[in-house]
N, C-alpha and C positions, 0 to 999 in steps of 0.2 A: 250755918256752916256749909250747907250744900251748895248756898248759893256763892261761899266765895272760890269754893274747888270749883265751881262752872266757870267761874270768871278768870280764874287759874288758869284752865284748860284752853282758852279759846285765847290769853294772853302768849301763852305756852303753841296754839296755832299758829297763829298769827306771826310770829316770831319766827316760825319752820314757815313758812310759805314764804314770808320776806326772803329766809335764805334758800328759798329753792327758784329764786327768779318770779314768785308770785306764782307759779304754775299752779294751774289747777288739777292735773295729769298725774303731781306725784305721787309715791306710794304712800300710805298714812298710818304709822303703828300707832294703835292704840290700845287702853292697859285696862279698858273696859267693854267688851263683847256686848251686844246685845245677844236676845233671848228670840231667836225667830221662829214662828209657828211652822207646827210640823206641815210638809205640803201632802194631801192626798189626794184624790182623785180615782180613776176606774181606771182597768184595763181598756173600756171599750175608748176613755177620752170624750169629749164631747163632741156631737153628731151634728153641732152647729146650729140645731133649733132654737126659736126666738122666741117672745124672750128670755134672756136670761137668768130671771126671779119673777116669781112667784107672787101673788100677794100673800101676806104677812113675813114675808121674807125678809131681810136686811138687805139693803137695796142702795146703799151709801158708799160710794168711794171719794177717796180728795184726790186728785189731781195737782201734784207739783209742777210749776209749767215757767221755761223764764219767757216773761210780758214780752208779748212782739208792740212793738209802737204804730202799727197797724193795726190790734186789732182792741175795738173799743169798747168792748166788753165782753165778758167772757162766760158768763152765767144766761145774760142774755144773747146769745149766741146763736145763728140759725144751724149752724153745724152743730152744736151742744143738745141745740132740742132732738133734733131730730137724731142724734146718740141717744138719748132717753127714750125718744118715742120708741124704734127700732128696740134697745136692748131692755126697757122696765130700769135701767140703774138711774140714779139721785143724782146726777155729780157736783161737785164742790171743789174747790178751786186754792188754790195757795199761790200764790202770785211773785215769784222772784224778781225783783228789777236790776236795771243794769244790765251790763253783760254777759257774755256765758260764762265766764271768769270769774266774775262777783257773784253771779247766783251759785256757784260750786262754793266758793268761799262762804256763803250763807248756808250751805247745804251742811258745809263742814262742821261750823261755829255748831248749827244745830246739833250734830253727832254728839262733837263734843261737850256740849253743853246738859246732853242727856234730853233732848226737847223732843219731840212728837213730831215722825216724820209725816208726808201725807203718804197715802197709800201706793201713789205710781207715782216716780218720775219720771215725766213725756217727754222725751224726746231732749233731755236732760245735756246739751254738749257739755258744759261745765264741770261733771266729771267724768274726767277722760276714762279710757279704756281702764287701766292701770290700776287707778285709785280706785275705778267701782271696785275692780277683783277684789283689789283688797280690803274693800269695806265688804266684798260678797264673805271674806274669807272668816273674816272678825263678827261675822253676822248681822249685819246692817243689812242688806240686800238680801236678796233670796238666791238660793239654786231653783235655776228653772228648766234644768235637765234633766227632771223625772216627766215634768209636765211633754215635755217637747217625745219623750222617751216612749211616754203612753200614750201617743197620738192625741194629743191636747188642739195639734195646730191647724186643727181643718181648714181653716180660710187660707191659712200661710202656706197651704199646700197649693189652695186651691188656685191663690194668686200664683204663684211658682209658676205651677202644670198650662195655666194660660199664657204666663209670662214666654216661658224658656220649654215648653215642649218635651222632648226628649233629653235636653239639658237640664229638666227641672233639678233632678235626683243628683247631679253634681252640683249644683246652682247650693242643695239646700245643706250637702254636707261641706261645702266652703263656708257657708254663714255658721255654723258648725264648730267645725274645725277650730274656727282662726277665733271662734267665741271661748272657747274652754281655756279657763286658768289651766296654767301647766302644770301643776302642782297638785292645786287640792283635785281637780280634775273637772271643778263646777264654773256652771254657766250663767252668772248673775244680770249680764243682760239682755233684753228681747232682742236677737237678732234682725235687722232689716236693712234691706238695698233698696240704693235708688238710683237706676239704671237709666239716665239722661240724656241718649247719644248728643243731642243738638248742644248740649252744656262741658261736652268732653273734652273737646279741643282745649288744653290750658292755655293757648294763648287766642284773642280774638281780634287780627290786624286789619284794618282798613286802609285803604289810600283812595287819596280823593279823584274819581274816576274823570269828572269837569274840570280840572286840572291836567290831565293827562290828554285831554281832548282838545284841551284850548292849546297844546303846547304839539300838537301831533305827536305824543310819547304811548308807548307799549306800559303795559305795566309789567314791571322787573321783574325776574327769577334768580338772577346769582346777585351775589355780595355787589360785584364792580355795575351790573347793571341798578340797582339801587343808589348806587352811589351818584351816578351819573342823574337817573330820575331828581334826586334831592337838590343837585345843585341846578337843575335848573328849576327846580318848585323855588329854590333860595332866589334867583339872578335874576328870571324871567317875568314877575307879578304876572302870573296862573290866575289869581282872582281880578285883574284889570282895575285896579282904583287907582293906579299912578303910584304908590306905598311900598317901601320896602317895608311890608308886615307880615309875610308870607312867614309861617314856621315849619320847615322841611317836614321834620319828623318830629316827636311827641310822646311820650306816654306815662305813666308812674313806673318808678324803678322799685317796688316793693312788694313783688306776688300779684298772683291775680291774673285775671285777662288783661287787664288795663297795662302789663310790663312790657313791655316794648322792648328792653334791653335782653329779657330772657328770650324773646324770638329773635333778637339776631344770633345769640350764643348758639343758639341750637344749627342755625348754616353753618358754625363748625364739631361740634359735639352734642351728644344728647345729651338734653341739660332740666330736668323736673324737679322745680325750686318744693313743692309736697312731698317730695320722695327722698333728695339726696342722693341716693346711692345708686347704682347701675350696676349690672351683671354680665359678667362674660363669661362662660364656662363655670357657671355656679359661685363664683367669687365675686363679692362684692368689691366696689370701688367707688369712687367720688370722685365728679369731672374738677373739682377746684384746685388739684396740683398736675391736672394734666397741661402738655404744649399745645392741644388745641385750644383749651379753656384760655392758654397765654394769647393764644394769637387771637380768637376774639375778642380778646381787652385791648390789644393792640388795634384793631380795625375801629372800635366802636371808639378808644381815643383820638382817632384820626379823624372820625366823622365827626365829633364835639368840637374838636381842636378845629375845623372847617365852620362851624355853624351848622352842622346839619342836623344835629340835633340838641333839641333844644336843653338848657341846664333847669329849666323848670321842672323837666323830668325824675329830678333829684328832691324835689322838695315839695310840689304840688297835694292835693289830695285827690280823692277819684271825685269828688264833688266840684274842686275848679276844673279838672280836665273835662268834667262832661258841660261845662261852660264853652269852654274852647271850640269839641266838636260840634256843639249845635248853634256854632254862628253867635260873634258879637257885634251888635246894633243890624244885623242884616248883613254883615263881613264873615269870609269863612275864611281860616288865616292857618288849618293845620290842613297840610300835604296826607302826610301819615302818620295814623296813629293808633289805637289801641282800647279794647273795651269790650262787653262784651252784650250784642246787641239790645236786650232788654233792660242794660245800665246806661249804657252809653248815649243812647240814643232819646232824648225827649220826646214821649208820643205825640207824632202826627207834625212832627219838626221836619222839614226840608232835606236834614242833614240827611235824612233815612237814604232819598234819590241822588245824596253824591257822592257816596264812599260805598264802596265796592270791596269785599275781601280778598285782602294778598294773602297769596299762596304762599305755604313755606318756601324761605331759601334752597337754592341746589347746594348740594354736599360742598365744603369747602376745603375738607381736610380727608376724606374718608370714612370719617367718625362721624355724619354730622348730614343736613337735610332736615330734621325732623319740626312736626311738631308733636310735644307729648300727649295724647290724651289718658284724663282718668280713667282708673281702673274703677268701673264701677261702685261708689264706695259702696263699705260695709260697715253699717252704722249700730254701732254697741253705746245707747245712749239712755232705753227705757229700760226702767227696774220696777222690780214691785218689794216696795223696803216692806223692814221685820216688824213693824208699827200697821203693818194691813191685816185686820182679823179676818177677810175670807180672801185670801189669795186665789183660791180656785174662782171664786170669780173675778177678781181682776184680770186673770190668765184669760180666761173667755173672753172677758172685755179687748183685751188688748189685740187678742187674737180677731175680735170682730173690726175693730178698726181697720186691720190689713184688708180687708175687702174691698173688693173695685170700686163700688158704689163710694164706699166711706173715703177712699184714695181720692174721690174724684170732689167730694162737696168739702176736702181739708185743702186741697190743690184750689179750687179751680172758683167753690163757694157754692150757693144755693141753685140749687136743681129747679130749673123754667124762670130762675130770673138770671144769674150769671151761666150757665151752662143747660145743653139739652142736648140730649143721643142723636145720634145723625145720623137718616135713613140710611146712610152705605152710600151713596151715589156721588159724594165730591171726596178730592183727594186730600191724603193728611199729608202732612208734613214732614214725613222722611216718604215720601213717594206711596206711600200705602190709601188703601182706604181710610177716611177718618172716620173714629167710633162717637164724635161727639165734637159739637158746635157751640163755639166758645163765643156769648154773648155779650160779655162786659169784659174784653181785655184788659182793664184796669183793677179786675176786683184784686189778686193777689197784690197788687201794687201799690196799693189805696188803704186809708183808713174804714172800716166796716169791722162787723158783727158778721160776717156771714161765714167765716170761718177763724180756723185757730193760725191761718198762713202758717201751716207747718205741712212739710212734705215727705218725711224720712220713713218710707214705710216700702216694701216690699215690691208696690207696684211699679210703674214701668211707664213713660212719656214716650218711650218708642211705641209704644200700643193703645195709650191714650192719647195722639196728640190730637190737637184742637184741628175743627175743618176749614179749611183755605181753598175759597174758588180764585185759580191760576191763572181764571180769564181776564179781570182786571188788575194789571198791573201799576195804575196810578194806586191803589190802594196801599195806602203807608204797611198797614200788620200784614198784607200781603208779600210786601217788600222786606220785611222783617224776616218771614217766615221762608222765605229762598235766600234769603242772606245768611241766614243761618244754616241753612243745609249744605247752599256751596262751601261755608267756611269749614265743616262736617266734612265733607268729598274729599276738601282739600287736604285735610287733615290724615285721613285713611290714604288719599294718594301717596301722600310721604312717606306712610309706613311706620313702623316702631319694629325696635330692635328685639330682635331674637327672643331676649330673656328680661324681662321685667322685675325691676323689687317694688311691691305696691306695700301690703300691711303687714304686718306679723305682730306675734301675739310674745312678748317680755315676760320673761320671768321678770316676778319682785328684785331680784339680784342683777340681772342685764339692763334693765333698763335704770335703777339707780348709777351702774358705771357707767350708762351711756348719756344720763341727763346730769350728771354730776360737771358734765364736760361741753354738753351738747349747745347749749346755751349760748358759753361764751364763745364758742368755737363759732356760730349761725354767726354772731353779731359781729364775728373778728374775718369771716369773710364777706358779709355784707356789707362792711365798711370798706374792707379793701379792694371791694369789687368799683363801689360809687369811687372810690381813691384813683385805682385804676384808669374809669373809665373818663376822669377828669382831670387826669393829668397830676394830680397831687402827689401821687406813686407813680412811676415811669413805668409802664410794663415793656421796654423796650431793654431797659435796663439790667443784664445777669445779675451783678449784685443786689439791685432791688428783688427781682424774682427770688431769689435762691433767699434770701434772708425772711421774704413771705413764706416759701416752703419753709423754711427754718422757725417759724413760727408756729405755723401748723402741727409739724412734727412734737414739739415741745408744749403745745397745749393739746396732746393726748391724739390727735388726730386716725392716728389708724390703731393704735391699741385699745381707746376707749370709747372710741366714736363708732370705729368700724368693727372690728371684731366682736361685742355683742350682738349689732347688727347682723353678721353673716352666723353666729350662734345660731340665734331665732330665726335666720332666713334657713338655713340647713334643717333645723326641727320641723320646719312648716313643710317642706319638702318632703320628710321620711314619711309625714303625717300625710300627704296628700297621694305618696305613692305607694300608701299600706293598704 
């Protein structure tokens, strides 16, 4: 009997997930709580001594983890061991495969099914912020707000107070803050950031600087000087094979560094395909029914409708574009294009010495110049579910990973063979001293055992970045390594607007009226954005326009899209200036 009420339940999932777009983000009522162990601990909190247990202790945690296809084992692990050596804990492993989407969908089945969680989900994207709450709420997860309350987080202080300085102490009540269900008031997951400046830029544009050279051209800064650059990268064969194979411009139209299409939007409006929404005076908004957003569909139709850029852009993957940029049979045939250096670029590939990073566009409308960068994320993704008999130690554990040391051999892999501390004397890579000399740049990149390739933890790539001697410039990871900073520089040169909307924390009830909507509404502008910019829809057209706003309007666009949005954006607000 139990076992067909479990097959019930996960049929009865399955069925809500289908209709909720597959998401794995959504909220999840369920009609059977678990039983989660009471959390205790001291006043004094843990003083961070090592290690962790004792002998005769219990010394066993499982690790829920979704499978990186990088890493080849996970037990045999050099990062895993030396987590044991360091902390005395057992660990054991639960392996979700698939995506972040399907491991949540496995996570769920399990709930529902009544099955044996493992003790920690690491780094768990698969369910989203949302759905942990409310499995925090319904007792599957833990509150981890007594722990954090009673000075639990030594390391996560410790990494903070190095990180961010005098900033630490607002650094830590934003992780905070934006963690706490609205409601019941509890904190279900491990808070952490991972403050990437070199990775912030959301868009990472290239033009091929030997093309510019061979043709005596500037490289562009407004709209009409781009325009000009492209037709002669189209007319002039810049790579000299006699071929008209030249492809002006280039990128994937679907998020990412690799969008092309979302760094031109931004020469006329700020436009962060992560975010959505924008802020003026505390009120949110959304560039997809504004006249600037019109007049960049109308520019970037005109350059299609020319050849300038290419329609592969509509349909490509980021796997054949990064064919393109590094050269077919020994031909380099893209002008400009898009990606972002540690993707785009094959190590030790030629392409590194001929694409150069373009600057964002100048303003085109008033609204507009930029490029977006991330807001440092804040990643709500580890728990410790109601199936762990000592949570006080898991909390420790977790709390010990946030440490530099631990940050640095999950990043970067095994300490004296992929990485070793750098005496201080060559510089890092946002212009500072480097704390550390990065020996196999391919470890993260590459199939190995030498780490878990996860990086979502507290520390900071602005203070650990790898060391780069600036004196050899033939060196491709050298080349990499100031490609990336320029495109950094360029990025802050442009500036961002006043008032930011990055995360906010949904009631159960906002965020159902917002994803209820959200969904069809992304897919019914990112259709008519490629529509748009191909000519399919006219954006020159009023009645075409107005009948898209009209569509907008009528699939909920500012009642249900936006208005819980600026809800949650106004509570984050009262919350942050209490």
């Amino acid at each position: 009997m139990k076992k067909w009420i479990a097959l019930f339940l996960c049929a009865v999932l399955l069925l809500g997930l289908a209709a909720c777009g597959e998401t794995t983000d959504a909220p999840v009522n369920t009609d059977t709580p678990a039983s989660a162990p009471e959390i205790t601990g001291t006043e004094e909190g843990w003083d961070g001594s090592l290690p962790l247990v004792q002998p005769g202790e219990d010394n066993k945690l499982t690790i829920g983890i979704t499978t990186s296809a990088n890493v080849t084992d996970y037990k045999d692990n050099a990062y895993t061991k030396w987590l044991e050596e360091q902390t005395g804990v057992d660990l054991e492993f639960v392996q979700f495969s698939g995506t972040a989407k399907d491991a949540g969908t496995q996570v769920s089945l399990m709930i529902a099914a009544g099955e044996e969680l493992p003790d920690i989900l690491w780094s768990f994207a698969g369910v989203g912020k949302t759905q942990g709450e409310e499995y925090g709420v319904d007792g599957y997860f833990l509150d981890l707000k007594p722990y954090f309350d009673e000075g639990w987080n030594h390391y996560q202080k410790e990494s903070l107070n190095t990180l961010f300085g005098d900033e630490a102490n607002a650094v830590y009540h934003k992780l905070m803050d934006r963690g706490i269900e609205p409601v019941s008031g509890g904190l279900y997951d491990y808070p952490s950031m991972e403050e990437v400046p070199l990775d912030s830029p959301k868009y990472h544009t290239w033009i091929n600087q030997q093309w510019l050279d061979t043709l005596g051209l500037e490289a562009p800064k407004t709209i009409d000087e781009l325009h000009d650059v492209l037709v002669a990268f189209r007319d002039q064969d810049p790579n000299g094979n006699g071929k008209k194979d030249e492809i002006p411009m280039i990128g994937v139209a679907d998020g990412g560094s690799y969008d092309i299409i979302s760094y031109l939007i931004n020469a006329f409006i700020f436009y962060n395909y992560s975010y959505h929404y924008n802020v003026t005076d505390g009120k949110l908004w959304a560039p997809y029914d504004t006249d600037e957003y019109r007049q960049a569909l109308i520019t970037i139709n005109q350059f299609v409708s020319e050849g300038l850029i290419s329609p592969l852009t509509w349909t490509q993957t980021n796997a054949e574009m990064k064919s393109l940029i590094n050269g077919l049979d020994g031909t380099y045939v893209c002008g400009v294009t898009a990606g972002h250096a540690d993707l785009a670029f094959e190590f030790g590939n030629d392409s590194m010495f001929r694409y150069v990073p373009l600057h964002p566009l100048a303003d085109e409308t008033g609204r507009g110049g930029y490029c977006p960068l991330s807001d440092f994320p804040l990643r709500y993704t580890t728990r410790i579910t109601c199936d762990c008999e000592n949570p006080d130690l898991a909390f420790k554990f977790l709390d010990f990973t946030m440490s530099q040391e631990s940050y640095m051999r999950q990043r970067w892999g095994e300490y004296g063979v992929d990485w070793e501390w750098s005496d201080g004397s060559k510089p890092g890579n946002l212009g500072g001293t480097a704390d550390f000399k990065l020996l196999n740049p391919t470890q993260f990149s590459s199939q190995n055992a030498g780490s878990w390739h996860a990086v979502y933890t507290v520390a900071s790539e602005k203070y650990y970045e790898y060391e780069v001697d600036f004196s050899d410039l033939t060196d491709w990871d050298t080349n990499r390594a100031l490609k990336l900073l320029q495109n950094y520089q360029n990025a802050l040169d442009a500036g961002q607007p006043d008032e930011m909307f990055t995360v906010v924390a949904y009631t159960a009830d906002e965020y159902e009226r917002r994803t209820d909507v959200a969904s069809d509404l992304q897919e019914y502008i990112k259709t008519s954005r490629t529509q748009f910019c191909n000519g399919i829809l006219d954006p020159t057209d009023d009645a075409t326009w107005n009948e898209y706003l009209d569509n907008l309007k009528a699939m909920h666009f500012y009642d249900d899209w936006i208005e819980p949005a600026q809800t949650a954006y106004d509570r984050l607000q009262e919350m942050s200036n209490s």
